[in-house]
C-alpha positions as CSV (number, residue, x, y, z in Angstrom):
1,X,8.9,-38.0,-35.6
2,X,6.3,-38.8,-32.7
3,X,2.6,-38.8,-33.0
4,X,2.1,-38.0,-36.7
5,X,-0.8,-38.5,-37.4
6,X,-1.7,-36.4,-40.8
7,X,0.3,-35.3,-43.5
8,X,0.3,-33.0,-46.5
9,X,1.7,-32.6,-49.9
10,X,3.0,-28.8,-51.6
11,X,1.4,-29.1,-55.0
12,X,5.1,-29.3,-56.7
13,X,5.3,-32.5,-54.7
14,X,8.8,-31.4,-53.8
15,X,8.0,-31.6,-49.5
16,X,6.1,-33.8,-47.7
17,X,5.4,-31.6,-44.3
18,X,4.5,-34.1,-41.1
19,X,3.3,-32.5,-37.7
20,X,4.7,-34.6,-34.5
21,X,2.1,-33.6,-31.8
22,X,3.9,-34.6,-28.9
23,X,7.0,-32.3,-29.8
24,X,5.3,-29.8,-31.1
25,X,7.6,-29.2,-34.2
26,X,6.4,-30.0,-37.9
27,X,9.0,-32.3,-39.6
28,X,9.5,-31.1,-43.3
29,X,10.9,-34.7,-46.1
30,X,12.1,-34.1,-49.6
31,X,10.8,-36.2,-51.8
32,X,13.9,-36.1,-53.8
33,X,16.1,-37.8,-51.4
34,X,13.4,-39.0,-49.0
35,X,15.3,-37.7,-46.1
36,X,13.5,-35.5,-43.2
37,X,14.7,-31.9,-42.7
38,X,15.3,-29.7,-39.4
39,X,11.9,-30.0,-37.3
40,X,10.0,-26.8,-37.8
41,X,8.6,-25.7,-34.2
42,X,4.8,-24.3,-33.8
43,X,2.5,-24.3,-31.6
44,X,1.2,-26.8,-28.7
45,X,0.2,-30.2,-30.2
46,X,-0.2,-30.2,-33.7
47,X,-2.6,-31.9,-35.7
48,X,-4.0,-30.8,-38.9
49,X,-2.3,-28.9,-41.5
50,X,-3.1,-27.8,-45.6
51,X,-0.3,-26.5,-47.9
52,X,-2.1,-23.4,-50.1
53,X,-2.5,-24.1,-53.4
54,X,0.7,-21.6,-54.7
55,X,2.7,-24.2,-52.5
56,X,3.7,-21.1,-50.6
57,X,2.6,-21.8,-46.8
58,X,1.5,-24.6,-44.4
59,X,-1.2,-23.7,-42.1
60,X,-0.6,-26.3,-39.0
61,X,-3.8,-25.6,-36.5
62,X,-2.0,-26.4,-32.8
63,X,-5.2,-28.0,-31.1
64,X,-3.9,-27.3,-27.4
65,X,-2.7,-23.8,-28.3
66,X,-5.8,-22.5,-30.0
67,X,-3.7,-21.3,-32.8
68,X,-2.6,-21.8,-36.1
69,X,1.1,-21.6,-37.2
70,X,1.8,-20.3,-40.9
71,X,5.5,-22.1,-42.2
72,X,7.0,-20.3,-44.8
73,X,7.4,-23.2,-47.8
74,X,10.6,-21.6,-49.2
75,X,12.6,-21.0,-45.9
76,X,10.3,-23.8,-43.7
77,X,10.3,-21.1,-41.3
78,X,7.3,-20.3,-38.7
79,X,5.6,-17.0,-38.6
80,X,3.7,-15.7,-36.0
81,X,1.1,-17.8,-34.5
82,X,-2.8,-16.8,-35.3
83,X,-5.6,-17.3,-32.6
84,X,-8.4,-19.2,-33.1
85,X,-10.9,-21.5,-31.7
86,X,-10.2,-23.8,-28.6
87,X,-8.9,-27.2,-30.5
88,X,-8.9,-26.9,-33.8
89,X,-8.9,-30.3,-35.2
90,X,-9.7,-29.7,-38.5
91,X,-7.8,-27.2,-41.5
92,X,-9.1,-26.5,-44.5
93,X,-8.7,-24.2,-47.7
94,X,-10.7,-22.5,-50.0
95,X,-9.9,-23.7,-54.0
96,X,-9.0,-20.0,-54.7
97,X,-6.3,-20.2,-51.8
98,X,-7.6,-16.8,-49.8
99,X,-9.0,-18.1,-46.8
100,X,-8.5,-20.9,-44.4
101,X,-10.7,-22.3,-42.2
102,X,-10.0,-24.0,-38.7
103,X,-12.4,-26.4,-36.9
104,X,-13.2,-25.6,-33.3
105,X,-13.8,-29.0,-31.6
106,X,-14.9,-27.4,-28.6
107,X,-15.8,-23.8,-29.0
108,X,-18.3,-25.1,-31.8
109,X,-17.0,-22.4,-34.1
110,X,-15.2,-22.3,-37.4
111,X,-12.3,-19.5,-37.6
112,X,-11.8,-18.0,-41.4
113,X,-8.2,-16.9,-42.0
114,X,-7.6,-14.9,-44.9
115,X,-4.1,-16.0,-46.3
116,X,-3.2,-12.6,-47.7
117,X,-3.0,-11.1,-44.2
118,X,-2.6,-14.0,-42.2
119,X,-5.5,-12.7,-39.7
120,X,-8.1,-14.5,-38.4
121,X,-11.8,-13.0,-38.9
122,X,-15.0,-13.9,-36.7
123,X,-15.7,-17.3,-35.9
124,X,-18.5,-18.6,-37.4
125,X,-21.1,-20.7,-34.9
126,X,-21.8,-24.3,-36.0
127,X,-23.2,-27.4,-34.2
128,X,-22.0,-29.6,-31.1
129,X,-17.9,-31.1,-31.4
130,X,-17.4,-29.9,-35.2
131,X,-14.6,-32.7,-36.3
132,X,-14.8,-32.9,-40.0
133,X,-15.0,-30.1,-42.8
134,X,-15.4,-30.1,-46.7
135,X,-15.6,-27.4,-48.9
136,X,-17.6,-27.8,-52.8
137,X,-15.4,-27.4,-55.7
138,X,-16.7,-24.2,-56.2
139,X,-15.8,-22.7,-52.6
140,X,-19.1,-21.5,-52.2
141,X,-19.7,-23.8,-49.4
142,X,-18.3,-25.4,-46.4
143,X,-19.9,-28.4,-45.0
144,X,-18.6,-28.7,-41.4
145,X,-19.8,-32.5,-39.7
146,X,-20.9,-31.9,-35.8
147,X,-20.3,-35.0,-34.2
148,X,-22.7,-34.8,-31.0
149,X,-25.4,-33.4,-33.1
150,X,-25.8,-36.0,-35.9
151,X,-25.9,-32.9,-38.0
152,X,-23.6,-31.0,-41.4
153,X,-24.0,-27.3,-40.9
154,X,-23.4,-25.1,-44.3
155,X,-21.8,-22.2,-44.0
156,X,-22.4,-19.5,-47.2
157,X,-18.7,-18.8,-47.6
158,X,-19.0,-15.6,-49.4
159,X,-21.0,-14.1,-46.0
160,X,-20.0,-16.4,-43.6
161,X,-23.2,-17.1,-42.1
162,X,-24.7,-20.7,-41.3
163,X,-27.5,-22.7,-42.5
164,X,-29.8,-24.6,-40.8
165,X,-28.3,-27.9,-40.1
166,X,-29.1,-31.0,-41.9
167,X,-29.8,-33.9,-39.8
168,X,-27.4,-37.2,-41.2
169,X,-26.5,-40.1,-39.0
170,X,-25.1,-40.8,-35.5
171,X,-21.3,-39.5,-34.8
172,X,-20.3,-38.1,-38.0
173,X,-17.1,-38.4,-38.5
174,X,-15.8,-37.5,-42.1
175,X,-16.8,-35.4,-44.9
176,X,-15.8,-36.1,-48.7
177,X,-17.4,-33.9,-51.9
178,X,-18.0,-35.4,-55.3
179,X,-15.7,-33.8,-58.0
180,X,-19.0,-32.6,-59.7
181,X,-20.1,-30.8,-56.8
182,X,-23.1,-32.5,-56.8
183,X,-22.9,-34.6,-53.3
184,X,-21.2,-34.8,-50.2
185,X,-21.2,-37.7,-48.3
186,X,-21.0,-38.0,-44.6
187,X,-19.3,-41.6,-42.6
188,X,-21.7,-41.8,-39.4
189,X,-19.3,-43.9,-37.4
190,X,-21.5,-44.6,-34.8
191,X,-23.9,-46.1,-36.6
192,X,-22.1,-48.1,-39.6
193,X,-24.0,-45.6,-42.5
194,X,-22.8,-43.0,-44.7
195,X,-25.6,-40.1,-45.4
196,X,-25.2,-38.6,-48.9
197,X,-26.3,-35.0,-48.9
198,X,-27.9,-33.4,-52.5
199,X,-26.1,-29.8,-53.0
200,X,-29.5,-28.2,-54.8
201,X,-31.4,-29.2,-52.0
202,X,-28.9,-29.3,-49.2
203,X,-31.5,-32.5,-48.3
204,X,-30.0,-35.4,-46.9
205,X,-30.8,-38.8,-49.0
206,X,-31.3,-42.2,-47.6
207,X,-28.4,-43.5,-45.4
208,X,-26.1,-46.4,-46.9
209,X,-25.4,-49.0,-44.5
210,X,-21.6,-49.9,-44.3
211,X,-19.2,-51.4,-42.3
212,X,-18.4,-50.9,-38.7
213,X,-17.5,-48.2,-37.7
214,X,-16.5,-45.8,-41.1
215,X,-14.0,-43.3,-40.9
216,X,-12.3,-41.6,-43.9
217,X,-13.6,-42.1,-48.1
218,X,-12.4,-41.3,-50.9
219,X,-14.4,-40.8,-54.4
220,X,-13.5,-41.4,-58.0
221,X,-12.3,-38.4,-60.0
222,X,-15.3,-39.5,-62.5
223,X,-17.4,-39.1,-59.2
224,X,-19.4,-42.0,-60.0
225,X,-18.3,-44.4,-56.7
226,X,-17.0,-43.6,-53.0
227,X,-14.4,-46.0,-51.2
228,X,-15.4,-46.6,-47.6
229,X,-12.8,-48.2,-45.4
């Protein structure tokens, strides 16, 4: 492998799947044996990638291709390659499974996919350098973190359309949503703070100063405390 940098999971927890950006291949492990598979090729330079919740597919998004390549879980073969945004550094899934959604660093779009057509749908506009994405447990809403703007767009999911964006710190960088759907909270690496962000309002709350530089956080499944490395 070379330049893996993310990695996900099929729900059965039977294959670890492993994009190698350099080679442009995803490299498939079974847990059973621990031992990697035949490399999987798809698109240029892949970064991000989400395993549907039926453990069916992998979407991988190819961030120098502008597309996303589907891998069939049961055969770990590629289908056809979807368009989308210029770089999409970001994939995400809706809780139900039916759509993805691809984060378009520079086209300042997000790209909805619906799974049972494997087609991509109109991109959606959103702030400066989108980099980080969350959708609430309901998959209502998608929280997309624009990193030049200091800013979380939400995007309604069942219309697709955009709300006005809500101001959090400098350079976000990372997204996580409370089990509860309750709160999201935004890492502002730039300026060592995480802004949490009240869902009934869609109002940012006071900024938490942190360490330098935060990236990625996890929460609790009680939701009651985030982890910020």
């Amino acid at each position: 492998m070379a330049e893996a940098q993310s990695i996900a999971i099929t729900p059965n927890s039977r294959t670890v799947y492993v994009p190698n950006g350099v080679l442009n291949t995803v490299t498939p492990i079974r847990t059973a044996t621990n031992k990697a598979g035949p490399p999987i090729p798809v698109g240029d330079e892949p970064f991000a990638l989400v395993v549907t919740p039926n453990g069916r597919t992998v979407y991988v998004g190819n961030t120098s291709s502008a597309s996303v390549t589907p891998i069939r879980v049961s055969t770990n073969s590629p289908l056809s390659a979807i368009p989308v945004g210029n770089v999409p550094a970001r994939v995400v899934i809706s809780p139900n499974g039916r759509f993805v959604y691809t984060i378009n660093a520079t086209d300042n779009t997000v790209t909805p996919i619906r799974v049972s057509t494997n087609t991509a749908e109109p991109a959606i506009p959103v702030g400066n350098l989108p980099n980080s994405a969350a959708i609430t447990p309901d998959g209502k809403t998608l929280y997309v973190g624009n990193r030049n703007d200091g800013s979380v767009t939400p995007i309604q999911l069942l219309t697709g359309t955009p709300g006005p964006p809500i101001p959090v710190g400098t350079g976000p960088a990372a997204i996580v949503i409370t089990p509860n759907g309750k709160t999201a909270y935004v890492s502002n690496q730039d300026d060592d703070t995480v802004t949490p962000i009240n869902f009934a309002t869609n109002a940012a709350l006071p900024t938490i100063p942190v360490g330098h530089r935060p990236f990625d956080m996890a929460v609790t499944p009680n939701a009651r405390t985030v982890y910020v490395p």
